[in-house]
PDB file of N, H, CA, C and O in Angstrom:
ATOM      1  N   UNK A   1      92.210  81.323  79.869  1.00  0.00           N
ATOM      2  CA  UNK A   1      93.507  81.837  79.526  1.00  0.00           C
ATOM      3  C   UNK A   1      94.528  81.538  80.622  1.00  0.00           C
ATOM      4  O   UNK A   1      95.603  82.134  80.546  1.00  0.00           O
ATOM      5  N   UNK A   2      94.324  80.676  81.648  1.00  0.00           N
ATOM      6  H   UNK A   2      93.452  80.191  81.710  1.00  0.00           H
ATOM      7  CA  UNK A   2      95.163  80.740  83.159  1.00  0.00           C
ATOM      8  C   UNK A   2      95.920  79.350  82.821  1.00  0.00           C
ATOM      9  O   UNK A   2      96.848  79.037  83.567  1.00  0.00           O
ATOM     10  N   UNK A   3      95.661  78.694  81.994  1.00  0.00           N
ATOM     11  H   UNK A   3      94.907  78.948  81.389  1.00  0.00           H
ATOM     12  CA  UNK A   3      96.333  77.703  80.958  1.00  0.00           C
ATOM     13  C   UNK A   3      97.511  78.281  80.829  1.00  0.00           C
ATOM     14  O   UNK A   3      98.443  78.173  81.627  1.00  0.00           O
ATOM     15  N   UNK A   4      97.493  79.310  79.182  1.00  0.00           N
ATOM     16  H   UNK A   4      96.736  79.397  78.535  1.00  0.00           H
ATOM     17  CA  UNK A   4      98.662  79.939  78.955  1.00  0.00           C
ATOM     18  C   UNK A   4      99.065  80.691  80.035  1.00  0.00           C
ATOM     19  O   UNK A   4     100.250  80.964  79.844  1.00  0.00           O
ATOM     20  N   UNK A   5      98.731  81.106  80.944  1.00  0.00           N
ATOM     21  H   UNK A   5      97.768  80.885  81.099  1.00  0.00           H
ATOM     22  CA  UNK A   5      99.725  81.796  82.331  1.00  0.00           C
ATOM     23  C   UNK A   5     100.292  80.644  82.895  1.00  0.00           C
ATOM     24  O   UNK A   5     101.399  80.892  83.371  1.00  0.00           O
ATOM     25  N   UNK A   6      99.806  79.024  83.063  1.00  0.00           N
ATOM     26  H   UNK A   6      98.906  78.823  82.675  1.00  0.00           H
ATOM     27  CA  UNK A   6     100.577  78.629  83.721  1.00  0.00           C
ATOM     28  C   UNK A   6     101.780  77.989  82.810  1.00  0.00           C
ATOM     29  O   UNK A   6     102.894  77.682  83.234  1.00  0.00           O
ATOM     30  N   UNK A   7     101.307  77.858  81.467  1.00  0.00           N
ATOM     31  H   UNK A   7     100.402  78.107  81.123  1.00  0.00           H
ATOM     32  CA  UNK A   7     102.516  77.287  80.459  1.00  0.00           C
ATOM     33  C   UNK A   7     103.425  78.081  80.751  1.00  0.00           C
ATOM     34  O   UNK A   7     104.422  77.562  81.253  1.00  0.00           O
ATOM     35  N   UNK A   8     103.435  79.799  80.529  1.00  0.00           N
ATOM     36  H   UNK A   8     102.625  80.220  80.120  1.00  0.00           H
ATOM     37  CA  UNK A   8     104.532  80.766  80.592  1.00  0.00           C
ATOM     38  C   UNK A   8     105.369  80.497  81.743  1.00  0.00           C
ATOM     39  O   UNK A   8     106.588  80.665  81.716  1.00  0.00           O
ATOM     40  N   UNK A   9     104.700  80.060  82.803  1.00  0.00           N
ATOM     41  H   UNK A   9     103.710  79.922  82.825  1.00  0.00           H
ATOM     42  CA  UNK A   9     105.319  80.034  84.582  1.00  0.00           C
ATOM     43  C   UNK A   9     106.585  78.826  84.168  1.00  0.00           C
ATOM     44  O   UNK A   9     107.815  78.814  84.203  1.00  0.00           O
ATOM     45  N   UNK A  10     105.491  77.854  83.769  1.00  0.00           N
ATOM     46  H   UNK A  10     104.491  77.864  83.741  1.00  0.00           H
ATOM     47  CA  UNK A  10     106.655  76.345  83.358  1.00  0.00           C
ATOM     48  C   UNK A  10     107.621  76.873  82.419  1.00  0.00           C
ATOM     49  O   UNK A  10     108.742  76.782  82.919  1.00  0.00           O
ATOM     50  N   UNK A  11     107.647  77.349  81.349  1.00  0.00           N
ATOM     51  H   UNK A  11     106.737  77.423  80.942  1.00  0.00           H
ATOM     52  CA  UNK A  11     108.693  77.714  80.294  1.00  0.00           C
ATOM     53  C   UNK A  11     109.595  79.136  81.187  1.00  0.00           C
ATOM     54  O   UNK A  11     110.472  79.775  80.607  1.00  0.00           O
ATOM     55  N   UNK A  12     109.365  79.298  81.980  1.00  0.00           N
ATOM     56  H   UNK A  12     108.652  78.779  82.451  1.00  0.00           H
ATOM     57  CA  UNK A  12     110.107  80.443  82.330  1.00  0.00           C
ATOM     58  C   UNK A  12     110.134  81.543  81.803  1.00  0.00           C
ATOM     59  O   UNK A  12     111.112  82.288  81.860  1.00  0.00           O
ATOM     60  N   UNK A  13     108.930  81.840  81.137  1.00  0.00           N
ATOM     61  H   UNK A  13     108.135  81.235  81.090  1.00  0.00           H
ATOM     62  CA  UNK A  13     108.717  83.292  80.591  1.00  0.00           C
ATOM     63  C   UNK A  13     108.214  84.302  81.347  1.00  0.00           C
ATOM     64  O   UNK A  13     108.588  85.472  81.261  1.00  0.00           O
ATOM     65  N   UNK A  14     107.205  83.807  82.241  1.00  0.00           N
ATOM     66  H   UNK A  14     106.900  82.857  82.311  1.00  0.00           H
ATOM     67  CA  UNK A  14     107.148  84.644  83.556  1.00  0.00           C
ATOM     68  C   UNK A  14     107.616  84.094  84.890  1.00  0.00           C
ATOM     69  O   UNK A  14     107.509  82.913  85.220  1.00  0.00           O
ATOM     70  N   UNK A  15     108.318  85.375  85.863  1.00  0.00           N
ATOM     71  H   UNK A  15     108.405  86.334  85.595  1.00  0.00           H
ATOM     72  CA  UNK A  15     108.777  85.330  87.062  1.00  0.00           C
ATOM     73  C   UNK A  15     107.494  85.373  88.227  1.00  0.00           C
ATOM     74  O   UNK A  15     106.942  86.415  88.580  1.00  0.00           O
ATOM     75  N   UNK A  16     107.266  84.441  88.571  1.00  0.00           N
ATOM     76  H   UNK A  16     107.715  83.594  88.285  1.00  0.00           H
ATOM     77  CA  UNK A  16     106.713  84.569  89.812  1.00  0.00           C
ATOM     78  C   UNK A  16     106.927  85.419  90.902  1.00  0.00           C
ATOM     79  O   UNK A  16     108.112  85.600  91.185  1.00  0.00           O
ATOM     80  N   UNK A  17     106.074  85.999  91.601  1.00  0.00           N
ATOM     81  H   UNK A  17     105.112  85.852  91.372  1.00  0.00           H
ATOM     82  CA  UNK A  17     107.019  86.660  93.084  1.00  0.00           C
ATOM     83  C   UNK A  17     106.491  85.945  94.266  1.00  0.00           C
ATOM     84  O   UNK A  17     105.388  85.627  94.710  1.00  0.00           O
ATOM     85  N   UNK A  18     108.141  85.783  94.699  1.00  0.00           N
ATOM     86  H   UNK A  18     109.037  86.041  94.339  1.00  0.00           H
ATOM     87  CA  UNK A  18     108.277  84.758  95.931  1.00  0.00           C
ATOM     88  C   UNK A  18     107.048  85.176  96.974  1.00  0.00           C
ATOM     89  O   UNK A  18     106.765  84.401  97.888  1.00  0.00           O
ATOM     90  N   UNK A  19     106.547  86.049  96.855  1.00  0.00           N
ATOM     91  H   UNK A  19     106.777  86.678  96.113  1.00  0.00           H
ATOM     92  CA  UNK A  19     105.553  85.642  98.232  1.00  0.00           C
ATOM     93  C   UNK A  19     104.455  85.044  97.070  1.00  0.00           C
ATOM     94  O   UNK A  19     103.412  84.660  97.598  1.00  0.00           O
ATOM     95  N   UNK A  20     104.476  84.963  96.278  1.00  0.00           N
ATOM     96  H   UNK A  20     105.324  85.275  95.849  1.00  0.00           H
ATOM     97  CA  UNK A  20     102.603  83.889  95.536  1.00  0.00           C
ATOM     98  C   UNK A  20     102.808  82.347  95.806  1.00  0.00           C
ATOM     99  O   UNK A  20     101.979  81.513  96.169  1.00  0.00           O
ATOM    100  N   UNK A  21     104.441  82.181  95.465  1.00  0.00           N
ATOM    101  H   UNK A  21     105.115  82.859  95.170  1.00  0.00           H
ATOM    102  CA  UNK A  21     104.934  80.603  96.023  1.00  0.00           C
ATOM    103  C   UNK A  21     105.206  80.121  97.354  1.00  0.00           C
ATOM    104  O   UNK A  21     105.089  78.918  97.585  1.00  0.00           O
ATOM    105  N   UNK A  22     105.628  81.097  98.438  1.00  0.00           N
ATOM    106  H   UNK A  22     105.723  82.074  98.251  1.00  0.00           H
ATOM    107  CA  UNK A  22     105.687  81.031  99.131  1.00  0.00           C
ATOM    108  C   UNK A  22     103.991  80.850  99.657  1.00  0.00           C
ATOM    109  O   UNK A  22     103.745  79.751 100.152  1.00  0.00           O
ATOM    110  N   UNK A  23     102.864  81.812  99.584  1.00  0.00           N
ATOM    111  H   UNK A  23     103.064  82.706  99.181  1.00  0.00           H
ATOM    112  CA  UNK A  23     101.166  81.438  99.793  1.00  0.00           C
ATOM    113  C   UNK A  23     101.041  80.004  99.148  1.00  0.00           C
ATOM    114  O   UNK A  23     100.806  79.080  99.926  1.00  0.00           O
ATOM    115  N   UNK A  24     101.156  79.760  97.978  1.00  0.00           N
ATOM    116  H   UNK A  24     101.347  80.510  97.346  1.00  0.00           H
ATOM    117  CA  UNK A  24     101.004  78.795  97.235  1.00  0.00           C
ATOM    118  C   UNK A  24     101.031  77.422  97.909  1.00  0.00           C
ATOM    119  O   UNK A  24     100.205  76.529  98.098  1.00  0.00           O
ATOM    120  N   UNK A  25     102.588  77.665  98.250  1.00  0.00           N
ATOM    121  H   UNK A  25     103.258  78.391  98.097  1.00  0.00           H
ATOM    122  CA  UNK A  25     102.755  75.897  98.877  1.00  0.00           C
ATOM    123  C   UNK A  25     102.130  76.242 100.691  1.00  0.00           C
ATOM    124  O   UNK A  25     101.715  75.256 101.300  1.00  0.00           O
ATOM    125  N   UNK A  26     102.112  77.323 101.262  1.00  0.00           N
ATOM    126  H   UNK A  26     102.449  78.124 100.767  1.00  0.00           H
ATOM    127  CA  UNK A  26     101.602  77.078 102.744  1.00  0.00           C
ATOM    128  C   UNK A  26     100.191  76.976 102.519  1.00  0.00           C
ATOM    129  O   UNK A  26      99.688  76.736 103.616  1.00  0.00           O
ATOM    130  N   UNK A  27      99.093  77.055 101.424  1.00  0.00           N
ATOM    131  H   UNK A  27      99.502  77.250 100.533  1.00  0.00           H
ATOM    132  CA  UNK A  27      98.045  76.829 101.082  1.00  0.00           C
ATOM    133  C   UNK A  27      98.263  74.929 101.057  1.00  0.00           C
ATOM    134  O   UNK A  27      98.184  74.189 102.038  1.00  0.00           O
ATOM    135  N   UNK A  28      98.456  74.656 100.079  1.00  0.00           N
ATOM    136  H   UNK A  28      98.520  75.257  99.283  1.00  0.00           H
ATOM    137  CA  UNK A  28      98.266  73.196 100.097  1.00  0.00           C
ATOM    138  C   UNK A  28      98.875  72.806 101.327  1.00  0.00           C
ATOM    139  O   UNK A  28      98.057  72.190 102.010  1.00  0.00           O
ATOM    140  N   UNK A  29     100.187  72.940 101.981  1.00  0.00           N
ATOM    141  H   UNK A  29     100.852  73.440 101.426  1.00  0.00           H
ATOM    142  CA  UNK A  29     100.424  72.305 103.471  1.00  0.00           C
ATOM    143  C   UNK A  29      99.760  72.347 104.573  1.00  0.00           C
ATOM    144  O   UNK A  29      99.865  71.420 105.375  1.00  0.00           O
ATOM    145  N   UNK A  30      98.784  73.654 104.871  1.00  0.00           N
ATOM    146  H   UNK A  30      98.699  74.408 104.219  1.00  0.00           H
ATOM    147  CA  UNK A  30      97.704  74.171 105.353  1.00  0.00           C
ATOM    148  C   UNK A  30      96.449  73.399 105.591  1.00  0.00           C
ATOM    149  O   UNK A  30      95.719  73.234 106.568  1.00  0.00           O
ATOM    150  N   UNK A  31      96.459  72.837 103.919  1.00  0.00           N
ATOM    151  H   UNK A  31      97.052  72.971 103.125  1.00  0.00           H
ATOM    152  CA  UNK A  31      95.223  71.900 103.460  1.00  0.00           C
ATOM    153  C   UNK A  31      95.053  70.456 104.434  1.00  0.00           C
ATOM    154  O   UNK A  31      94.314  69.834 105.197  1.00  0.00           O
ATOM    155  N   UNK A  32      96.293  70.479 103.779  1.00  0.00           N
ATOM    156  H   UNK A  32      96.894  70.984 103.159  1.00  0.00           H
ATOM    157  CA  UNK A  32      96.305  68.735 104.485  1.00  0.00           C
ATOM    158  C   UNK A  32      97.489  68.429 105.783  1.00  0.00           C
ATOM    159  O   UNK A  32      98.332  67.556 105.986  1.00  0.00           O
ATOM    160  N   UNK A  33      97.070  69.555 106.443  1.00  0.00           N
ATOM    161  H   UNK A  33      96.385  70.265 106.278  1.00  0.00           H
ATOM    162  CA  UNK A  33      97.701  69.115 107.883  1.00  0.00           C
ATOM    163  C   UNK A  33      97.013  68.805 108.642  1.00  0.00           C
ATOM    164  O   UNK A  33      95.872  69.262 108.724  1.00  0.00           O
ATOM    165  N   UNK A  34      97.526  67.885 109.472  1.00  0.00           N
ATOM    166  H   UNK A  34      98.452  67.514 109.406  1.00  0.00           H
ATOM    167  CA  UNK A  34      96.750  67.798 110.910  1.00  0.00           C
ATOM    168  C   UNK A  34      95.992  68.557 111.439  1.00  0.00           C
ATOM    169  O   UNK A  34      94.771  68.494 111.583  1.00  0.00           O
ATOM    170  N   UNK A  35      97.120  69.709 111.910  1.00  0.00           N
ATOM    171  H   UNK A  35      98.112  69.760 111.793  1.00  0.00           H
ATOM    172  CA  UNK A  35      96.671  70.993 112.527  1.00  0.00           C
ATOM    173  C   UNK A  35      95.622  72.263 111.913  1.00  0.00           C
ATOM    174  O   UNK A  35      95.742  72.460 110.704  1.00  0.00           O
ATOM    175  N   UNK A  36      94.958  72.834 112.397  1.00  0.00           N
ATOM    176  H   UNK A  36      94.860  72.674 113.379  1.00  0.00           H
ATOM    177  CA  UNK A  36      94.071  73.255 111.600  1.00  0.00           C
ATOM    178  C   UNK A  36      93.409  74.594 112.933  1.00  0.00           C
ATOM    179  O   UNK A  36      93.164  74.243 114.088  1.00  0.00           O
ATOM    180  N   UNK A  37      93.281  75.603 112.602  1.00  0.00           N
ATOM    181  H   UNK A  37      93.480  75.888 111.664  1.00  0.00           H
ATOM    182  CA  UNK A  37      92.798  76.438 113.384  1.00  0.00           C
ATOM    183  C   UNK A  37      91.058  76.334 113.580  1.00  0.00           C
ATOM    184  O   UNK A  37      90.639  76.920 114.578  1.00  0.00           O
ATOM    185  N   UNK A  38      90.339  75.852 112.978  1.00  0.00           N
ATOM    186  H   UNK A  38      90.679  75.376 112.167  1.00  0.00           H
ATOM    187  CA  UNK A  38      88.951  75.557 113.068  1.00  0.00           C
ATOM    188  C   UNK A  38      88.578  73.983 112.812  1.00  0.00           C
ATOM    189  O   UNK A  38      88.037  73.810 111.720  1.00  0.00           O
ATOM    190  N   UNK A  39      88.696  73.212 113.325  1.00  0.00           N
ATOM    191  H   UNK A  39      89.136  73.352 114.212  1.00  0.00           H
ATOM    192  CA  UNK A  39      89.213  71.989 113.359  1.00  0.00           C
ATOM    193  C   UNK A  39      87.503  71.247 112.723  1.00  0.00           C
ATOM    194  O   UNK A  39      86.551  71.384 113.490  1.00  0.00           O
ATOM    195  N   UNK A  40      87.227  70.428 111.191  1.00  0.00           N
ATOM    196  H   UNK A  40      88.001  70.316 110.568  1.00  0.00           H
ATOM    197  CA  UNK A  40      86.291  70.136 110.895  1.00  0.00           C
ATOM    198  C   UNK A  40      85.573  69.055 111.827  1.00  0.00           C
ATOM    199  O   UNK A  40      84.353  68.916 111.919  1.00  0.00           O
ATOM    200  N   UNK A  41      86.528  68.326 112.490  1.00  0.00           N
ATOM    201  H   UNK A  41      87.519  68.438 112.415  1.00  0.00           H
ATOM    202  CA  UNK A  41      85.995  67.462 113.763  1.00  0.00           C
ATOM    203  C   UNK A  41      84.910  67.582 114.312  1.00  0.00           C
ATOM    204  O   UNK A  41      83.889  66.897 114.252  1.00  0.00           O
ATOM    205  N   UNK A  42      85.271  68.880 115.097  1.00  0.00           N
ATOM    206  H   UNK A  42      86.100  69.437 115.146  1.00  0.00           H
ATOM    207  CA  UNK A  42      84.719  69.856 115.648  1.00  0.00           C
ATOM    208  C   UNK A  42      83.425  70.248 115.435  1.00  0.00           C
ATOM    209  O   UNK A  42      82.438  69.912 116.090  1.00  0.00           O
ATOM    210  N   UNK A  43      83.493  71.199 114.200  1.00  0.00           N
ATOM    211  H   UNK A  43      84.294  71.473 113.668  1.00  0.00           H
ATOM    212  CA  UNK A  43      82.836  72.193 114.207  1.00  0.00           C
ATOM    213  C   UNK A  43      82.306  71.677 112.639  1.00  0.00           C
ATOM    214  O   UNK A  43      82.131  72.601 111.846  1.00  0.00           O
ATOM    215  N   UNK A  44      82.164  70.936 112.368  1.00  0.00           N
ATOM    216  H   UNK A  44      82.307  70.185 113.012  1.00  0.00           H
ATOM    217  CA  UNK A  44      81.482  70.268 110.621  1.00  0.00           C
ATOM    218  C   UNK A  44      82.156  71.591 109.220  1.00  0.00           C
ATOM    219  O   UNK A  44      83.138  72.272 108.925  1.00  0.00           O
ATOM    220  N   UNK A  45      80.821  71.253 108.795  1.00  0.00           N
ATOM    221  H   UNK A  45      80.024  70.699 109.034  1.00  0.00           H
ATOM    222  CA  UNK A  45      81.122  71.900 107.537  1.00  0.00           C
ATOM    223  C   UNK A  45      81.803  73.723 107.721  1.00  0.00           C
ATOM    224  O   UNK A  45      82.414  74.253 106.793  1.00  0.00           O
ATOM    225  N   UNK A  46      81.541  74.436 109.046  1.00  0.00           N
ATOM    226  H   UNK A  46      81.044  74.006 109.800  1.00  0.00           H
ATOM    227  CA  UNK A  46      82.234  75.444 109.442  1.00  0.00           C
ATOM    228  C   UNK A  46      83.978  75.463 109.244  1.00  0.00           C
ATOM    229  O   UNK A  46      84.784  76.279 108.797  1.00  0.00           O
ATOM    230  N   UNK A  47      84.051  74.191 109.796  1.00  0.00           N
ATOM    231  H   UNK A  47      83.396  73.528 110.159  1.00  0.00           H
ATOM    232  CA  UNK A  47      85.627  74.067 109.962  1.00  0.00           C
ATOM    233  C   UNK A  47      86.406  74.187 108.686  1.00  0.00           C
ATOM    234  O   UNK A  47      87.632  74.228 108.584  1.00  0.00           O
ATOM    235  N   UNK A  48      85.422  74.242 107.629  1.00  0.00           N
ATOM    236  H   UNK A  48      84.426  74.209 107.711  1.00  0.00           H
ATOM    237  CA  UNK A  48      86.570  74.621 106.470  1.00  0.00           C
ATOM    238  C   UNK A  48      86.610  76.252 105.963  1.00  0.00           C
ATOM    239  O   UNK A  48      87.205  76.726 104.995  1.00  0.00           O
ATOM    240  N   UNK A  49      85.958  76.769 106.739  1.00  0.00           N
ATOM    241  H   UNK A  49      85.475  76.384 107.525  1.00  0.00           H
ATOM    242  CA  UNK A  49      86.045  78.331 106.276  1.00  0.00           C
ATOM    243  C   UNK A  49      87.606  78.712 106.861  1.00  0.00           C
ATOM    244  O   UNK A  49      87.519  79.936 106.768  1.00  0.00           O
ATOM    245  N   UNK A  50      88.680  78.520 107.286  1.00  0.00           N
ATOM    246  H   UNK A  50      88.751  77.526 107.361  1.00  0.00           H
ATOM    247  CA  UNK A  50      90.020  78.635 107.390  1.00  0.00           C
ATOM    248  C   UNK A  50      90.784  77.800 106.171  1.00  0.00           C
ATOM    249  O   UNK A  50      91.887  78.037 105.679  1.00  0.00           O
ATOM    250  N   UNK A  51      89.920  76.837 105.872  1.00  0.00           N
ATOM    251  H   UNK A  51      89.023  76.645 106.272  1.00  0.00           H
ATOM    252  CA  UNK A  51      90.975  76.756 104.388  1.00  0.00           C
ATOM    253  C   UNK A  51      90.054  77.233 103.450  1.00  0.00           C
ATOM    254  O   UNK A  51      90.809  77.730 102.615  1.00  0.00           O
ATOM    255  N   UNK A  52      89.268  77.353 103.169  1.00  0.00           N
ATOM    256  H   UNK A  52      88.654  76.950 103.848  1.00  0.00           H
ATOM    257  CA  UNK A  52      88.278  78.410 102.413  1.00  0.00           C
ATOM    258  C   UNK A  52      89.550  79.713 102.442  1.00  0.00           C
ATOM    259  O   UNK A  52      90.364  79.907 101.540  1.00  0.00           O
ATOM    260  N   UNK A  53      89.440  80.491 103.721  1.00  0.00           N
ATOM    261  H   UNK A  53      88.778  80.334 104.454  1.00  0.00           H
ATOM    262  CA  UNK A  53      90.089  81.830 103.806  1.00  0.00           C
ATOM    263  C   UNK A  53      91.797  81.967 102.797  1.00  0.00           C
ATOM    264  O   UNK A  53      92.072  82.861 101.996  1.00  0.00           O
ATOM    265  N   UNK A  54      92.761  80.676 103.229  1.00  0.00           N
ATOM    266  H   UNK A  54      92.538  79.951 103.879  1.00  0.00           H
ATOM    267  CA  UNK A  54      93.903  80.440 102.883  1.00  0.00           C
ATOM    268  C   UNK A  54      93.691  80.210 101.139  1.00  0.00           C
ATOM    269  O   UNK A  54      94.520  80.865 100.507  1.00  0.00           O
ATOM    270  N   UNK A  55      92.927  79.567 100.447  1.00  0.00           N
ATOM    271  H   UNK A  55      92.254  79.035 100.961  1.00  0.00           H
ATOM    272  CA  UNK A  55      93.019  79.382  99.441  1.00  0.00           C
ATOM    273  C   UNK A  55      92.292  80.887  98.249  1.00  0.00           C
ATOM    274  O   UNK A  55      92.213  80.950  97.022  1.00  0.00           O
ATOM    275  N   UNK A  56      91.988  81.638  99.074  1.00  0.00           N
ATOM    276  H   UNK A  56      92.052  81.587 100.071  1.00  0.00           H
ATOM    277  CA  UNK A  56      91.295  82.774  98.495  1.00  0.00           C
ATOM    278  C   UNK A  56      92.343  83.885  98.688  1.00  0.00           C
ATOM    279  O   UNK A  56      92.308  84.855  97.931  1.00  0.00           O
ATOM    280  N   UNK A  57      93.050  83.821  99.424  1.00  0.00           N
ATOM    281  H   UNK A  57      93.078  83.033 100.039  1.00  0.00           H
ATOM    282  CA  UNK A  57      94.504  84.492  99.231  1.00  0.00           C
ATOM    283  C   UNK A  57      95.454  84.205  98.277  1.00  0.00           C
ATOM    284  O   UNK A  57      96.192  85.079  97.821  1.00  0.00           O
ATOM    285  N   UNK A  58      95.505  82.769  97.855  1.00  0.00           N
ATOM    286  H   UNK A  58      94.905  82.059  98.225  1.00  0.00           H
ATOM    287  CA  UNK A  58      96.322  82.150  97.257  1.00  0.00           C
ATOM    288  C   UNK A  58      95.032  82.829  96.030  1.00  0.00           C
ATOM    289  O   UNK A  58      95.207  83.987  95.649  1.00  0.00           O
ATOM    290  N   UNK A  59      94.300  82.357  95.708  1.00  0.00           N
ATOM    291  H   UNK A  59      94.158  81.416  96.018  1.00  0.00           H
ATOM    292  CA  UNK A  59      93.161  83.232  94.330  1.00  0.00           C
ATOM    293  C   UNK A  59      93.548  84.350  94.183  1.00  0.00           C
ATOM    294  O   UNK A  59      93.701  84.592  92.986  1.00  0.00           O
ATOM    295  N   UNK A  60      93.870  85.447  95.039  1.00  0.00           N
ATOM    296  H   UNK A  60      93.747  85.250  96.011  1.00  0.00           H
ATOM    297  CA  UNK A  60      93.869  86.819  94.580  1.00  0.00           C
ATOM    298  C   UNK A  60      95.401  86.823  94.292  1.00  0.00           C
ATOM    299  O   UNK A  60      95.692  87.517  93.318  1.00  0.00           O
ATOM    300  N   UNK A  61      96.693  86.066  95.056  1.00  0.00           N
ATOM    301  H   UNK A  61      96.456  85.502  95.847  1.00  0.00           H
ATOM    302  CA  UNK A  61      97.489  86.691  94.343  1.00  0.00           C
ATOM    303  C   UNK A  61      97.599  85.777  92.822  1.00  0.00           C
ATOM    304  O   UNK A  61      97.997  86.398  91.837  1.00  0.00           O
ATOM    305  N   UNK A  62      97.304  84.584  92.703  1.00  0.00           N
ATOM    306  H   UNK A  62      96.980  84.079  93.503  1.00  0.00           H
ATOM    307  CA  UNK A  62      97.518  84.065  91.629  1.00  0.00           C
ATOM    308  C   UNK A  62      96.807  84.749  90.403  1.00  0.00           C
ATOM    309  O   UNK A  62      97.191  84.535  89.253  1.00  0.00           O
ATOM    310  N   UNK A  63      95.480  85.798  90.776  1.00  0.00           N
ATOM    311  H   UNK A  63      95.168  85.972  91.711  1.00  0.00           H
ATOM    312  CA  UNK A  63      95.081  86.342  89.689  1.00  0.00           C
ATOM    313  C   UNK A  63      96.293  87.675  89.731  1.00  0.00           C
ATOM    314  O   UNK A  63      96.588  88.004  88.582  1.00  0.00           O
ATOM    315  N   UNK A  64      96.872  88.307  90.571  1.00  0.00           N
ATOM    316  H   UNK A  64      96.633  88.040  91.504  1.00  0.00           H
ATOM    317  CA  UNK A  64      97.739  89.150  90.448  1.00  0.00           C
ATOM    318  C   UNK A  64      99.022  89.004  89.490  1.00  0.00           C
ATOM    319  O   UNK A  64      99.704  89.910  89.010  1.00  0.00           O
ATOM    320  N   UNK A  65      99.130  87.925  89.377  1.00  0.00           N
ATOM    321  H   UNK A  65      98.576  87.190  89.767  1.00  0.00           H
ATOM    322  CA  UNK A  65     100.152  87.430  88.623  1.00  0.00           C
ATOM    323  C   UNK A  65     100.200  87.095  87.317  1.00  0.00           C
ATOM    324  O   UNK A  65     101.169  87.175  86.562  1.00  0.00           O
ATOM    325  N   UNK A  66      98.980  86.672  87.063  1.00  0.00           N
ATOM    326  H   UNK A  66      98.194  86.607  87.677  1.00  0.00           H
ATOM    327  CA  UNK A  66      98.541  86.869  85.786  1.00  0.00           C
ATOM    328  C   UNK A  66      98.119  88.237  84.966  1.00  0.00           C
ATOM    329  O   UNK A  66      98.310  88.336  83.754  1.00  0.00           O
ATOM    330  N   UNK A  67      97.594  89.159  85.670  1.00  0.00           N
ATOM    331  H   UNK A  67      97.439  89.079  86.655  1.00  0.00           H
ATOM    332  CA  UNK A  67      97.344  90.287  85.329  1.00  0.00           C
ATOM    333  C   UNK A  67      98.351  90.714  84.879  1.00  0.00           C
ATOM    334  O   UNK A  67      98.303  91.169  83.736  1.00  0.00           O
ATOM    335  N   UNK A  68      99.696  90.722  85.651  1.00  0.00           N
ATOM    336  H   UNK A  68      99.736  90.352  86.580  1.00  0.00           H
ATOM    337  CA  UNK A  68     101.005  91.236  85.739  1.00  0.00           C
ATOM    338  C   UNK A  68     101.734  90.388  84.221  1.00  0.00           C
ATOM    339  O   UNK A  68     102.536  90.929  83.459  1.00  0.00           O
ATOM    340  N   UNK A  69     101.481  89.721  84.155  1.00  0.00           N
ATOM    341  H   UNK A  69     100.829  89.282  84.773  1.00  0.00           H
ATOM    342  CA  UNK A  69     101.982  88.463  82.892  1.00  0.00           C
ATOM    343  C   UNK A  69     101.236  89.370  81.951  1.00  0.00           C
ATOM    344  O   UNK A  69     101.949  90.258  81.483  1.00  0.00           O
ATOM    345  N   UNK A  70      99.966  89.375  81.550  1.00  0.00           N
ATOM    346  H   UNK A  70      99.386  88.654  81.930  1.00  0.00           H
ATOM    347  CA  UNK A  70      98.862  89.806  80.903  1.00  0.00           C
ATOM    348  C   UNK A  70      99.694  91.317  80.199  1.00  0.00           C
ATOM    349  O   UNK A  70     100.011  91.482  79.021  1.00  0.00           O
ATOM    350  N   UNK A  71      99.820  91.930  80.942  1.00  0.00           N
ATOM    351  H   UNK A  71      99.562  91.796  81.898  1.00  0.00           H
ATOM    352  CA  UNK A  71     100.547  93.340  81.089  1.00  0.00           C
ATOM    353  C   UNK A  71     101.981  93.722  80.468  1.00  0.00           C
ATOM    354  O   UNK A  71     102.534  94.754  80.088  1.00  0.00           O
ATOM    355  N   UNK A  72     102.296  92.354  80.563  1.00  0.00           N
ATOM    356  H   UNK A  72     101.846  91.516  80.872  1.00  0.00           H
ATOM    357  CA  UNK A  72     103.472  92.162  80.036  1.00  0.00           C
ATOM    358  C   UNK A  72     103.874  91.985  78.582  1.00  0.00           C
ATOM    359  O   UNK A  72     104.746  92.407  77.823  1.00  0.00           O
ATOM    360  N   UNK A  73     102.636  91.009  78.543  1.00  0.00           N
ATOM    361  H   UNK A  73     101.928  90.666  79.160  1.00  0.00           H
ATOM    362  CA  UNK A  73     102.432  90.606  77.158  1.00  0.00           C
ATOM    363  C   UNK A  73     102.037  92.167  76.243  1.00  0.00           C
ATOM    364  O   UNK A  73     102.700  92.555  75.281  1.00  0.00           O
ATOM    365  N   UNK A  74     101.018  92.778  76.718  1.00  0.00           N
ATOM    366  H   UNK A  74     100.480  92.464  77.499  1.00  0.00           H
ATOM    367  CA  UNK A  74     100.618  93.839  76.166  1.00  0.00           C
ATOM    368  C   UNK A  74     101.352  94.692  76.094  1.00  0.00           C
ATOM    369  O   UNK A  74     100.959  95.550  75.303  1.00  0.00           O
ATOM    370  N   UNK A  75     102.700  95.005  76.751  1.00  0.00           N
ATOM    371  H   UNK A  75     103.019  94.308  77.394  1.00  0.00           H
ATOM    372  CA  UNK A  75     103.744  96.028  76.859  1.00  0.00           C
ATOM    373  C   UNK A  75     104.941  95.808  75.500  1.00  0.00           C
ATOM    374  O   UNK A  75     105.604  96.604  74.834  1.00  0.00           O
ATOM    375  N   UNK A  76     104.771  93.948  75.518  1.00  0.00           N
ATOM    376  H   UNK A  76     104.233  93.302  76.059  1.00  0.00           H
ATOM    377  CA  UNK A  76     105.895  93.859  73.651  1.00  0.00           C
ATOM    378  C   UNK A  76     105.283  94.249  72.953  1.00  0.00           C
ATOM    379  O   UNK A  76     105.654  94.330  71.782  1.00  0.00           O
TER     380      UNK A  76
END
């Protein structure tokens, strides 16, 4: 169903809240930067538990948002 949540996002039927877009895009910039607080170089397959961490933030609010959509729907 995260299909139709993201159609609604594109058609502008639901409002996002600026901090899920704001996580959203510092998640993917996060991803593929240079810089990196646990550096995979380093430290191998460990080094991705910091984007592991960043993208599981970005999971909980993106399920928040849907819930909130979800809720919405059920409220017309």
């Amino acid at each position: 169903m995260w299909w139709s949540f993201l159609k609604a996002v594109k058609n502008r039927e639901h409002r996002v809240a600026p901090t899920t877009w704001v996580v959203a895009i510092a998640a993917v910039v996060y991803t593929v930067a240079p810089i990196d607080l646990i550096p995979e170089l380093v430290l191998g397959p460990l080094g991705f538990v910091d984007d592991i961490g960043v993208w599981a933030i970005f999971a909980v609010l993106f399920a928040r948002e849907q819930r909130r959509w979800q809720d919405g729907l059920q409220s017309n």
